[in-house]
N, C-alpha and C positions, 0 to 999 in steps of 0.2 A: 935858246932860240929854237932849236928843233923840235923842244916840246913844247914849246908855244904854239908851234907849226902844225904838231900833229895833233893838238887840243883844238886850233882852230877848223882844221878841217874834219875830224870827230863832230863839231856844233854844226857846221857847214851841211856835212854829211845827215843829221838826226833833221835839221830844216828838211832839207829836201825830199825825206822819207815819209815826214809829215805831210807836204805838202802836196805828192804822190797819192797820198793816202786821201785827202783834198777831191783831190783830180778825178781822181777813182770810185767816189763815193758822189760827184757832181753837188759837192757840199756849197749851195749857196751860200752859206755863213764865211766862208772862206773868199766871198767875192771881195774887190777893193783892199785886199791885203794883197798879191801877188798876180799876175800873170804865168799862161805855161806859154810857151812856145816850141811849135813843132818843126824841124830841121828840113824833116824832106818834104813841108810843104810850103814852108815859109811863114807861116800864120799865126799868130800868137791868140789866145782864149780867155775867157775867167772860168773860175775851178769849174761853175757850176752848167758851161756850155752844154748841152744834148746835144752835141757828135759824138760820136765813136772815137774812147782816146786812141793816140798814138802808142805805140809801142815805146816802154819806160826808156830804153838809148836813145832814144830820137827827140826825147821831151831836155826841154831845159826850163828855166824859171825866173822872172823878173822881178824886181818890187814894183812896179808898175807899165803902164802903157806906153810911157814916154821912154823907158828904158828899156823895151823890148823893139819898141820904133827905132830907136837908135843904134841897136843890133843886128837892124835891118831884117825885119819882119812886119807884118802888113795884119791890121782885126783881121778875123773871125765877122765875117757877114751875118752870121748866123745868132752868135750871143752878142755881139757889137759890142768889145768889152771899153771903148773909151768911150760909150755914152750911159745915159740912167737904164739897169740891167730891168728887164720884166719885175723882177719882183720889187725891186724898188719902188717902181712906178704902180704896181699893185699896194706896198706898204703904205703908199702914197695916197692914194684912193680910199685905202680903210681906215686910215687917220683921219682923214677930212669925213666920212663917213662916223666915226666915231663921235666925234666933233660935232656933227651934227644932231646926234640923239642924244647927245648931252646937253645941248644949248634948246632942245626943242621942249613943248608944257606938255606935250602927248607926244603915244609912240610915233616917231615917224611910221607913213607907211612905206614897206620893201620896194613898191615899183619906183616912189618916191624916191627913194635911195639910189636903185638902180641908175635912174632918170639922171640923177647929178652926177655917179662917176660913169657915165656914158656907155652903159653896161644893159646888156637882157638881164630880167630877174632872176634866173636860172643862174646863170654864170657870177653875178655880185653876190647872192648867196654864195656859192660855191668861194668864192674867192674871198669873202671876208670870213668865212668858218676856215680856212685852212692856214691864213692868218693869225687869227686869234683862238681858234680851238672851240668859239661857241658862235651858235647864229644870229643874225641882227636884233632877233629878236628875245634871245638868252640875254645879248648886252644892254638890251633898252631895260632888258628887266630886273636887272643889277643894279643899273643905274638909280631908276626909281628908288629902289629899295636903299641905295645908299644918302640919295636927295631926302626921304624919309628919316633915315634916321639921324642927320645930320639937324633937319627942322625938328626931330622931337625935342633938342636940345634946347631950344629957344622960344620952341609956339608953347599959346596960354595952352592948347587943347590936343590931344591927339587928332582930332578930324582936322584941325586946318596943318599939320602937316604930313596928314593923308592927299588932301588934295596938294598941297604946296612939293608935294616928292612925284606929283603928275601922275597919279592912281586917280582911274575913272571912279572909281566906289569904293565905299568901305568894305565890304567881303572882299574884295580882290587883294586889300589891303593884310587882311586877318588872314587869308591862306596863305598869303607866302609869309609872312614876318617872321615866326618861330627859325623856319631856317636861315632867314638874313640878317635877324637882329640877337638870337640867341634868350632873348627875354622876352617880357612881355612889353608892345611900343610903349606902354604909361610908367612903365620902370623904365625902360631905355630913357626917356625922354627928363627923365627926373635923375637921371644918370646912375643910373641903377635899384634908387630911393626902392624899400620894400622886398627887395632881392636879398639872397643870403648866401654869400661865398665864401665857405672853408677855403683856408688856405695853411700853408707850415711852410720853414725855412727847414733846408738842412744842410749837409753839406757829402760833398763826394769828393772823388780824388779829381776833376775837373773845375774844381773849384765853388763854390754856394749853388742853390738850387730852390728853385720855389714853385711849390706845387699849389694849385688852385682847382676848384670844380663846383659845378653848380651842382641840381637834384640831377642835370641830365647827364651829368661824367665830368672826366680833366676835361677843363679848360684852357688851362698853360701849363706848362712846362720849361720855365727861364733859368738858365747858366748863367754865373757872371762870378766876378770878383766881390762885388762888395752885395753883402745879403740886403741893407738899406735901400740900395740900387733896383732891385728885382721890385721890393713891396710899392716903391713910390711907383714903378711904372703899374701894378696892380692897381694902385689907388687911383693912378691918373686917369685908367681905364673905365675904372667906375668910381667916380667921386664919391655918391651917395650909397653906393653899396651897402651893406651890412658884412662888412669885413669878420668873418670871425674865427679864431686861431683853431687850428685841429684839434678834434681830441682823440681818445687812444687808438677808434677806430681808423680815422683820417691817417694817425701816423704810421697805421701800417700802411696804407696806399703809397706813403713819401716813402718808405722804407722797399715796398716794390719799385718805383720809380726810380731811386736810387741803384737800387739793385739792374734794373734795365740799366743804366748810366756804365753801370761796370762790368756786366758782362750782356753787351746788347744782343749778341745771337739767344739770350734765354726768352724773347719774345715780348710781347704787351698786351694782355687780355683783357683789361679795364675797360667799360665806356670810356670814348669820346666824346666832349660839348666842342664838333667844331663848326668853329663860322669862317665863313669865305665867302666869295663872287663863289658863281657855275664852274666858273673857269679855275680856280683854284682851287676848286672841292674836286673838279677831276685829279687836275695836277694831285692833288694830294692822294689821291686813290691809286694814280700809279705809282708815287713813291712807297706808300706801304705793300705794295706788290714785291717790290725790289726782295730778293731773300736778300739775309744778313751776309758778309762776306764777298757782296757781291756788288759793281754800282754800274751806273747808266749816264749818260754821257745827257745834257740838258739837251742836246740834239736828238739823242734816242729816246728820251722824254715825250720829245713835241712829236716824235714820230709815230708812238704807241699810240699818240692822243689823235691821230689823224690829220694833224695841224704841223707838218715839219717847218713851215714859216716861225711858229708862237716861238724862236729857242728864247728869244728878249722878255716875253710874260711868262712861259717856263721858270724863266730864273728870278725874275718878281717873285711869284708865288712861291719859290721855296724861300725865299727872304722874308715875305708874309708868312710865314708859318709860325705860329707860337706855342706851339708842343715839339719840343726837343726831342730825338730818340723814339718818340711814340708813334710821328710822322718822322721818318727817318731822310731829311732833306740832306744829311750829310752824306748821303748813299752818291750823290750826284754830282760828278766831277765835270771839266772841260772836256773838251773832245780828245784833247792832247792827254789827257788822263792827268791834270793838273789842279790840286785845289782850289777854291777860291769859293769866296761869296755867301760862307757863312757866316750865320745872324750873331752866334756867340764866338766868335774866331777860329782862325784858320787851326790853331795848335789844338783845342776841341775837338776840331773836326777831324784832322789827322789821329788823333788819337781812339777815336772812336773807331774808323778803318783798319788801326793797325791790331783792336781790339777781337773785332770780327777777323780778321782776317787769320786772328791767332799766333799775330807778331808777339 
């Protein structure tokens, strides 16, 4: 019973260091999970309040608002923590905002947007780039580009789902496409039809591996158990592709890759074929910043990116990522310094960490 007692207050003890830690850093990701409440003033907060905290003896800690009210402590005027927090009400705003440039045939315009979440243009920019990490007018252009290639799939011709993805012209079409579609739109659209993708199977101590790349570099990079498993999703990728098996040269590239896999601090110096949104092509720029041995919290992510609201698309796009180890999305833990959220699983993932780190 005693070391049940001093195991539970051990756990007791690591929460509230965490949580400190919360307090300290005015981590809004940490709102709606706990309340602090301050002794010598009465008033209870969420993590992310802008007052000046109390001194760590005078703080204590609730699971919520109703249990700190019950304690006999009174909000915080200031962060109001039992109503919807600013940012919420900002998430709030550029959701309906998002929403809106997705459901419209043209880009909306900025003031227009402003105009509905009730905002100066100035400041709804400001607040939707620090949200999402890209401007209104980065996401109207993703969007296109995704309503694009989504109609190449099904239109008789490339121009009608040039206009049907809400591109004023076709040159505006033609300049962006190579980096959003990765091909050419009349291969995209034919599902690859006329394209020609080397690929090999091999295998590493993390289990199968399948390496792919067009003329402009890797293209993926998939882990998994079963090698069948990896090719079908290649194919599903590109139905009509020209799939066709490495040959000796290819299989040294899967032989460096492999080699990456097993001792990842040796680096990656091959072309990249990658495709993304704006926003994920940053994201992934800061992850291969990350050195080996080393990782970054998806909150320290969103924060290098200028956007410490983005951590929920932070962790989207290292889940979109499909080069393993070459984009190192395993570098990026919880705040708590706790795995989670990789594409090829958590044992992967740890094990790659404990690689770098020289465990």
């Amino acid at each position: 019973m005693e070391a049940s007692a001093m195991h539970q207050r051990a756990v007791h003890h690591d929460e509230d260091a965490t949580r400190w830690a919360a307090v300290t850093a005015r981590d809004a990701a940490a709102d709606g999970r706990f309340v602090y409440a301050v002794r010598t003033t009465g008033v209870f907060c969420r993590p992310s309040c802008p007052s000046r905290p109390a001194r760590r003896e005078n703080v204590g800690f609730h699971p919520d608002a109703a249990a700190a009210r019950a304690a006999g402590f009174r909000p915080c005027l200031r962060c109001r923590p039992e109503g919807e927090s600013a940012a919420d009400r900002q998430a709030a705003l550029v959701d309906r905002a998002c929403r809106l440039i997705e459901a419209a045939e043209l880009e909306p315009d900025l003031a227009a947007l402003a105009r509905d979440a009730g905002l100066s243009r100035f400041h709804f920019h400001r607040v939707f780039k620090a949200a999402l990490g890209v401007t209104p007018r980065a996401y109207a252009a993703a969007r296109r580009a995704a309503r694009a290639a989504d109609a190449l799939a099904g239109s008789e011709t490339v121009t009608e789902a040039i206009y049907a993805g809400g591109f004023e012209s076709s040159g505006r079409f033609y300049a962006e496409s190579p980096a959003r579609l990765g091909m050419t739109p009349s291969a995209r659209r034919r599902g690859g039809a006329g394209e020609t993708i080397r690929f090999a199977l091999g295998q590493c101590s993390l289990g199968a591996v399948l390496v792919a790349a067009t003329t402009r570099g890797v293209a993926a990079i998939t882990l998994g158990d079963d090698p069948g498993a990896l090719l079908r999703d290649l194919q599903d990728r590109f139905p009509a592709a020209d799939l066709v098996g490495g040959d000796a040269g290819f299989e040294a590239t899967v032989a460096r890759v492999v080699g990456l896999v097993e001792a990842p601090r040796a680096g990656f110096d091959l072309p990249l074929d990658i495709r993304g949104t704006a926003f994920q092509e940053r994201v992934w720029r800061v992850l291969r910043a990350i050195p080996a041995g080393e990782t970054l919290s998806y909150a320290e992510v969103a924060a290098r990116l200028g956007a410490p609201r983005a951590v929920r698309a932070v962790a989207g796009a290292c889940a979109a990522n499909a080069l393993a180890v070459a984009i190192p999305c395993h570098r990026v833990v919880r705040t708590d310094g706790g795995l989670s959220g990789y594409r090829w699983g958590i044992a992967r993932k740890r094990a790659l960490l404990e690689r770098e780190a020289g465990a």
